[in-house]
MIDOSE-1310 file (N, C-alpha, C; in nm, 2 decimals, decimal comma, always signed):
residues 147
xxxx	-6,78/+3,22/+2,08/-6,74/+3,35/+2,14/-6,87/+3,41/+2,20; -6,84/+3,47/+2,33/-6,96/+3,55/+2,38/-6,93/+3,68/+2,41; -7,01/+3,79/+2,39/-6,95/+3,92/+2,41/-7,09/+4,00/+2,49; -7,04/+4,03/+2,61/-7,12/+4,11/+2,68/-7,14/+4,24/+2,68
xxxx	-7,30/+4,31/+2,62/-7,29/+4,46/+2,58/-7,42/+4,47/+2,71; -7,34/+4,52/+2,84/-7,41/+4,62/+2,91/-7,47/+4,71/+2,85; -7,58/+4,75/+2,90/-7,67/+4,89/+2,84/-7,72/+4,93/+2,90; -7,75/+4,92/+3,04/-7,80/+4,93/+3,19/-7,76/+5,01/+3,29
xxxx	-7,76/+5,09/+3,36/-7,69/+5,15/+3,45/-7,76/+5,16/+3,59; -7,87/+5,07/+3,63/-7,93/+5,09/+3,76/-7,88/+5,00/+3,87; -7,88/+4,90/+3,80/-7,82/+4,77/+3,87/-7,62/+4,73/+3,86; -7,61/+4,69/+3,96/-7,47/+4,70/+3,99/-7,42/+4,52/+3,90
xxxx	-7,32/+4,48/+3,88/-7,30/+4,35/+3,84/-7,19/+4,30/+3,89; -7,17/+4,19/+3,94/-7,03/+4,17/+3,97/-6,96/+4,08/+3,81; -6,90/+4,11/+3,72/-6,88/+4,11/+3,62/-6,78/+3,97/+3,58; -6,70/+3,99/+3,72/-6,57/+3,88/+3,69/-6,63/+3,75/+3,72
xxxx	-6,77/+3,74/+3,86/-6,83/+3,63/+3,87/-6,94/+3,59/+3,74; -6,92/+3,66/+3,63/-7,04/+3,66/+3,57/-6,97/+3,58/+3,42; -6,86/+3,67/+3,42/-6,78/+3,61/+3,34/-6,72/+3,46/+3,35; -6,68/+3,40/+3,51/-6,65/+3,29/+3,55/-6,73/+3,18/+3,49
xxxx	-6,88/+3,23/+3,57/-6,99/+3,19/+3,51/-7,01/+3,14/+3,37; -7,05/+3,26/+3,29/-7,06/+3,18/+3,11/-6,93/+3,09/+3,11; -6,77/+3,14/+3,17/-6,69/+2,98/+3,08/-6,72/+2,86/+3,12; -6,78/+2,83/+3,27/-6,82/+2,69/+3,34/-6,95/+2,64/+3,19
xxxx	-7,05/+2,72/+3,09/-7,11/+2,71/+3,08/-7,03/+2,58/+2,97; -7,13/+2,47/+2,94/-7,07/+2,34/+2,88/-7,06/+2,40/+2,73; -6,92/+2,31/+2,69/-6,89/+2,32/+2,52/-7,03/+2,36/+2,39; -7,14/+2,19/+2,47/-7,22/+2,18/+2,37/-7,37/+2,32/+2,37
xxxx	-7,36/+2,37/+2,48/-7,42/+2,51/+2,46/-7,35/+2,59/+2,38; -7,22/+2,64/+2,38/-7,16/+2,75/+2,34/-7,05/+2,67/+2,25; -7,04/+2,58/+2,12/-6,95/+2,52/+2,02/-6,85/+2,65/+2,04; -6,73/+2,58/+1,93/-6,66/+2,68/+1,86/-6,71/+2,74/+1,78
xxxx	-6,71/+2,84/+1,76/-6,78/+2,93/+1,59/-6,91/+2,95/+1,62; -6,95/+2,95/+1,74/-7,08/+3,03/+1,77/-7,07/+3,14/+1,80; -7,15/+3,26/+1,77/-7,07/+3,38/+1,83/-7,24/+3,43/+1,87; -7,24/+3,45/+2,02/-7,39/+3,50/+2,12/-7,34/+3,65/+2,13
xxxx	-7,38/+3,73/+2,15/-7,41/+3,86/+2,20/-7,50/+3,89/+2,33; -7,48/+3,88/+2,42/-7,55/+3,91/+2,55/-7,58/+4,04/+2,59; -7,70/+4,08/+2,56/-7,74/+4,25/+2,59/-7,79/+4,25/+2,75; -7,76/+4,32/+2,84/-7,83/+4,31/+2,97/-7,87/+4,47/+2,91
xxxx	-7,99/+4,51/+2,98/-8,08/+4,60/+2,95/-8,16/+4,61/+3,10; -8,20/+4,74/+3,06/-8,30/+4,81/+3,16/-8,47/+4,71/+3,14; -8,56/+4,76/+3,22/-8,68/+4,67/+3,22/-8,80/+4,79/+3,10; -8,74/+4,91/+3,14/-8,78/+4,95/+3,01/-8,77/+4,96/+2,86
xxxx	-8,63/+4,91/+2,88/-8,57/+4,85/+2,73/-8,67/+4,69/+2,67; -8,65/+4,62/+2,78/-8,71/+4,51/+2,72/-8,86/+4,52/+2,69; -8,91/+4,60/+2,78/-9,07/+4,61/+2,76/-9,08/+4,63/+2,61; -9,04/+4,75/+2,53/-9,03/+4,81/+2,43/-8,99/+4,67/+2,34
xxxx	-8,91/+4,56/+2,35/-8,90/+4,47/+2,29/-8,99/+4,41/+2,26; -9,01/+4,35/+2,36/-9,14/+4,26/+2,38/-9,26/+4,33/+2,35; -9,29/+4,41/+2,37/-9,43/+4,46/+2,29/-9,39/+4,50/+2,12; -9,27/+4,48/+2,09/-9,23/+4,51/+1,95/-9,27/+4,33/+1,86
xxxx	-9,15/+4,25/+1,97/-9,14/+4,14/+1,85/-9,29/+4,02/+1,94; -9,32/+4,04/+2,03/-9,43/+3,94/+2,05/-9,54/+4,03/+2,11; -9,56/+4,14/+2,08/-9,69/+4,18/+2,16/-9,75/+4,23/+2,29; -9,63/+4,19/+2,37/-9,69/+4,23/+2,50/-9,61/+4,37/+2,55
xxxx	-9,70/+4,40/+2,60/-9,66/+4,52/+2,64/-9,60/+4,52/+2,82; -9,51/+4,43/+2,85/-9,49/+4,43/+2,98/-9,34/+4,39/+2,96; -9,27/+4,45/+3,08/-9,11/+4,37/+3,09/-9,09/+4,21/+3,10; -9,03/+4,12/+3,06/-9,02/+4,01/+3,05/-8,87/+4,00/+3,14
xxxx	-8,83/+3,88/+3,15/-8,69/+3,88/+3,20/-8,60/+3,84/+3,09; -8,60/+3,79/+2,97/-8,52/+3,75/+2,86/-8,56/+3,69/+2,73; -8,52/+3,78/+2,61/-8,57/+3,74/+2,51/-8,46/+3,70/+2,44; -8,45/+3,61/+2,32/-8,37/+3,56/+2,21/-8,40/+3,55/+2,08
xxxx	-8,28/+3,59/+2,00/-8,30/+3,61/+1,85/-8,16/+3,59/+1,79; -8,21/+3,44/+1,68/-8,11/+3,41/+1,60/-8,08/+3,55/+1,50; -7,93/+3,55/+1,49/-7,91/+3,65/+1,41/-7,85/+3,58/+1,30; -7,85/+3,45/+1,32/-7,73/+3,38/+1,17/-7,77/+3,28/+1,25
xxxx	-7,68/+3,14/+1,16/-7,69/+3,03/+1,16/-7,62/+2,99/+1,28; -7,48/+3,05/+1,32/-7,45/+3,03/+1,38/-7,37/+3,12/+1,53; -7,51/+3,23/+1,54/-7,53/+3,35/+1,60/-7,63/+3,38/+1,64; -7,58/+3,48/+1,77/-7,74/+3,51/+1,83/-7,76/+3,64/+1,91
xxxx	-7,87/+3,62/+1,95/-7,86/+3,76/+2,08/-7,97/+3,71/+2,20; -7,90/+3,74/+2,32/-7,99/+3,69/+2,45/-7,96/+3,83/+2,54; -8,12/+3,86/+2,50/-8,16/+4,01/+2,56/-8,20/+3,99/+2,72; -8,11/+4,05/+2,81/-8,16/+4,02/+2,94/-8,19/+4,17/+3,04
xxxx	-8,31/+4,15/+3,12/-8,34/+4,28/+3,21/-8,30/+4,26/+3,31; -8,21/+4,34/+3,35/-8,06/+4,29/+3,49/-8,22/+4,34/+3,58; -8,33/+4,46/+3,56/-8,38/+4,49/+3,68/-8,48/+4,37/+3,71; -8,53/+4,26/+3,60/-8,60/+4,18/+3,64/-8,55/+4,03/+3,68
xxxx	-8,43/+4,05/+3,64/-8,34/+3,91/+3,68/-8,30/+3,95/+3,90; -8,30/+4,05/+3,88/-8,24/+4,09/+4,03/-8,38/+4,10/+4,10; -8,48/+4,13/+4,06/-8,60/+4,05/+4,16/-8,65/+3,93/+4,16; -8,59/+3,85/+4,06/-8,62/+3,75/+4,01/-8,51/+3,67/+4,14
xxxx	-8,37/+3,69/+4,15/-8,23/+3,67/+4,22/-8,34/+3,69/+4,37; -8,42/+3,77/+4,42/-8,41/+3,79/+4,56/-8,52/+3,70/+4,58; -8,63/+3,66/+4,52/-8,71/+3,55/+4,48/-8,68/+3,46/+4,54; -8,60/+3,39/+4,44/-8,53/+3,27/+4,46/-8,44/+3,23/+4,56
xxxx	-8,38/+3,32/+4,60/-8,29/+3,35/+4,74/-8,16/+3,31/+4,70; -8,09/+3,38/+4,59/-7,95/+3,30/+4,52/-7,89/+3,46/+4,47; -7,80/+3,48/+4,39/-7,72/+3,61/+4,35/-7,78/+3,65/+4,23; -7,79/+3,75/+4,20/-7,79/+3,85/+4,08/-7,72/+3,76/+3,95
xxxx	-7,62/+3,73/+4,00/-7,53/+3,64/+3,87/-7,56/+3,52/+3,85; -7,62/+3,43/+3,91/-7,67/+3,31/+3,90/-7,78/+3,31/+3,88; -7,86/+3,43/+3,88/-8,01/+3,45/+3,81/-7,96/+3,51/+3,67; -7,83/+3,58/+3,67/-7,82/+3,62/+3,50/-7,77/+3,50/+3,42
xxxx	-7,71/+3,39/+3,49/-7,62/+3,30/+3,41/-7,77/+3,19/+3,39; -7,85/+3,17/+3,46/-7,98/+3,08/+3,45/-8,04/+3,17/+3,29; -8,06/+3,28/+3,34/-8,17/+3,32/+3,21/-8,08/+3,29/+3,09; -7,95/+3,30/+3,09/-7,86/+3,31/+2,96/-7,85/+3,16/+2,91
xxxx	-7,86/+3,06/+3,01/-7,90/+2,94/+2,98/-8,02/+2,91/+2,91; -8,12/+2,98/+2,94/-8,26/+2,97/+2,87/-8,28/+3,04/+2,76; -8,21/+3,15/+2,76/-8,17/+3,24/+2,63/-8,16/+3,11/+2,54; -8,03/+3,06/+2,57/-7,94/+2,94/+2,46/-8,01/+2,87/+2,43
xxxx	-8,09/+2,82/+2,51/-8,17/+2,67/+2,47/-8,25/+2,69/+2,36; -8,30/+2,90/+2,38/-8,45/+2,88/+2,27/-8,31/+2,88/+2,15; -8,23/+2,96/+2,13/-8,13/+2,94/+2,04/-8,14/+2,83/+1,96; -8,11/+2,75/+2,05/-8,10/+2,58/+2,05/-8,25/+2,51/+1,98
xxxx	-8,38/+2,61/+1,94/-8,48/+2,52/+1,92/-8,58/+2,46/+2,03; -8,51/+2,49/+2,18/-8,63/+2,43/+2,30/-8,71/+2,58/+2,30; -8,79/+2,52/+2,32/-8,93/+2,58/+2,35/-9,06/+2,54/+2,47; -9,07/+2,67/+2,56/-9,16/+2,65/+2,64/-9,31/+2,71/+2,68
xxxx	-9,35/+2,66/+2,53/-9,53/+2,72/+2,53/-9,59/+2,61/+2,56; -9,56/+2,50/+2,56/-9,65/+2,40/+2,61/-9,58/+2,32/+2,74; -9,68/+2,26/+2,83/-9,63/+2,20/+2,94/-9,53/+2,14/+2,89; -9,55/+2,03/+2,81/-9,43/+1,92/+2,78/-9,30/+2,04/+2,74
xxxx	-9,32/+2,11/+2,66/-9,18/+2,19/+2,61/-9,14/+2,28/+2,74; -9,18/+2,28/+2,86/-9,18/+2,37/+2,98/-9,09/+2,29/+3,02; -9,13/+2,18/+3,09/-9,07/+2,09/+3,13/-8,98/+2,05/+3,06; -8,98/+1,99/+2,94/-8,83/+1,95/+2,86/-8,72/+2,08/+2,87
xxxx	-8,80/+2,16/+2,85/-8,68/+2,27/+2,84/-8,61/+2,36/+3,03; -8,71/+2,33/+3,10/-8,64/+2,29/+3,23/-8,56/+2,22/+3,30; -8,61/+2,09/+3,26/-8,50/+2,03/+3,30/-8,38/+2,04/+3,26; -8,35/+2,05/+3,15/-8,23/+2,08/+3,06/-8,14/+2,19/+3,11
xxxx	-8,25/+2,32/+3,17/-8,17/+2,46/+3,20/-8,10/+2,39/+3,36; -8,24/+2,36/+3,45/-8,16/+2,34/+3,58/-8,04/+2,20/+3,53; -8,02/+2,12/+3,50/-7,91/+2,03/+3,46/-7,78/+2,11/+3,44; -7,75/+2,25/+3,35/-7,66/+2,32/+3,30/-7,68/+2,41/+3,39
xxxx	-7,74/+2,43/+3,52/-7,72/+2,53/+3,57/-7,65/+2,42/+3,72; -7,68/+2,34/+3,70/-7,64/+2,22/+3,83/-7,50/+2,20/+3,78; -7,46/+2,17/+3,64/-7,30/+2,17/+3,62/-7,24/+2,30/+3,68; -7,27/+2,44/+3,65/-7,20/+2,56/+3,67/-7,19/+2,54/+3,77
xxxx	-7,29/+2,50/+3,88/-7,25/+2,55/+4,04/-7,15/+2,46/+4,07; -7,14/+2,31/+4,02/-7,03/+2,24/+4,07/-6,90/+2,32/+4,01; -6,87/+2,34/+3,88/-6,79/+2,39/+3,80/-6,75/+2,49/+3,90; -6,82/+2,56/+3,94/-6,78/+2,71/+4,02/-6,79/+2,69/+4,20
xxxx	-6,83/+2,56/+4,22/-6,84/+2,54/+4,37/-6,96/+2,60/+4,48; -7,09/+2,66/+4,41/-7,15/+2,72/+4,43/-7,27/+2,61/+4,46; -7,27/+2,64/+4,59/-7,38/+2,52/+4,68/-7,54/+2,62/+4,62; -7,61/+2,55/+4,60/-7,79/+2,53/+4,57/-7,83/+2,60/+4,68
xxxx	-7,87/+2,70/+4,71/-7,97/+2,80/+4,80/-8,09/+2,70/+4,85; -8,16/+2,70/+4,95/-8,25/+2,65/+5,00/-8,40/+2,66/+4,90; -8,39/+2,78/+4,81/-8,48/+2,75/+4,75/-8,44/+2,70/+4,60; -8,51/+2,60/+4,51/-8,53/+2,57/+4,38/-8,56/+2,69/+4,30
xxx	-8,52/+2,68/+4,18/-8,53/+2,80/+4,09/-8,67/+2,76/+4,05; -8,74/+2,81/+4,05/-8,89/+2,73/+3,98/-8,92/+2,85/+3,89; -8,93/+2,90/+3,74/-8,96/+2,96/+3,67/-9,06/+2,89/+3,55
């Protein structure tokens, strides 16, 4: 089960493509009896995070925290995902459905502090993000997501 708690009010969302989005997202990310919480947040909200649980004092684009065994929270900053989206040259919602994939993964135990765990845990994201666009019929933008 995933439940989206907006908390944001700068940035606009198209909500029903976003929602399409997480269901394309595969079984083995999201089991039955997982229950995620998806917080989209301001870039000031996250900063305040991130300098809480790892130190830094700057906005990030997405953090994750087991809350149970079989529970979580994938904190996202809609203002850094949307410059992140004009970046890349792709939508707002396919930069929020990518970070929510990367949310999951650390869920999942990938990790990307070392090259090798960069890379493993990249490939992985674009692979699940290459299923959604077929799932959803969403052609690949001229640029690669390179994060």
């Amino acid at each position: 089960m995933v439940n989206i708690c907006p908390r944001q009010r700068k940035v606009r969302i198209n909500f029903d493509r976003f929602q399409q989005a997480l269901k394309a997202l595969p079984h083995s990310l999201l089991p039955a009896g997982k229950e995620i919480v998806i917080v989209l947040v301001s870039d000031r909200k996250i900063r305040k995070l991130n300098q809480l649980f790892r130190g830094n004092n700057r906005p990030t684009d997405v953090l994750s925290f087991r809350t149970g065994r079989q529970s979580g929270e994938v904190i996202i900053s809609v203002e850094t995902a949307r410059r992140q989206a004009r970046e890349y040259g792709h939508s707002l919602e396919e930069e929020l459905i990518y970070l929510v994939i990367h949310g999951l993964l650390h869920l999942e135990g990938f990790t990307d502090y070392s090259p090798a765990g960069y890379q493993r845990m990249k490939a992985r994201q674009d692979s699940i993000l290459q299923k959604v666009r077929r799932s959803l019929k969403i052609k690949a933008n001229k640029h690669e997501i390179i994060h």
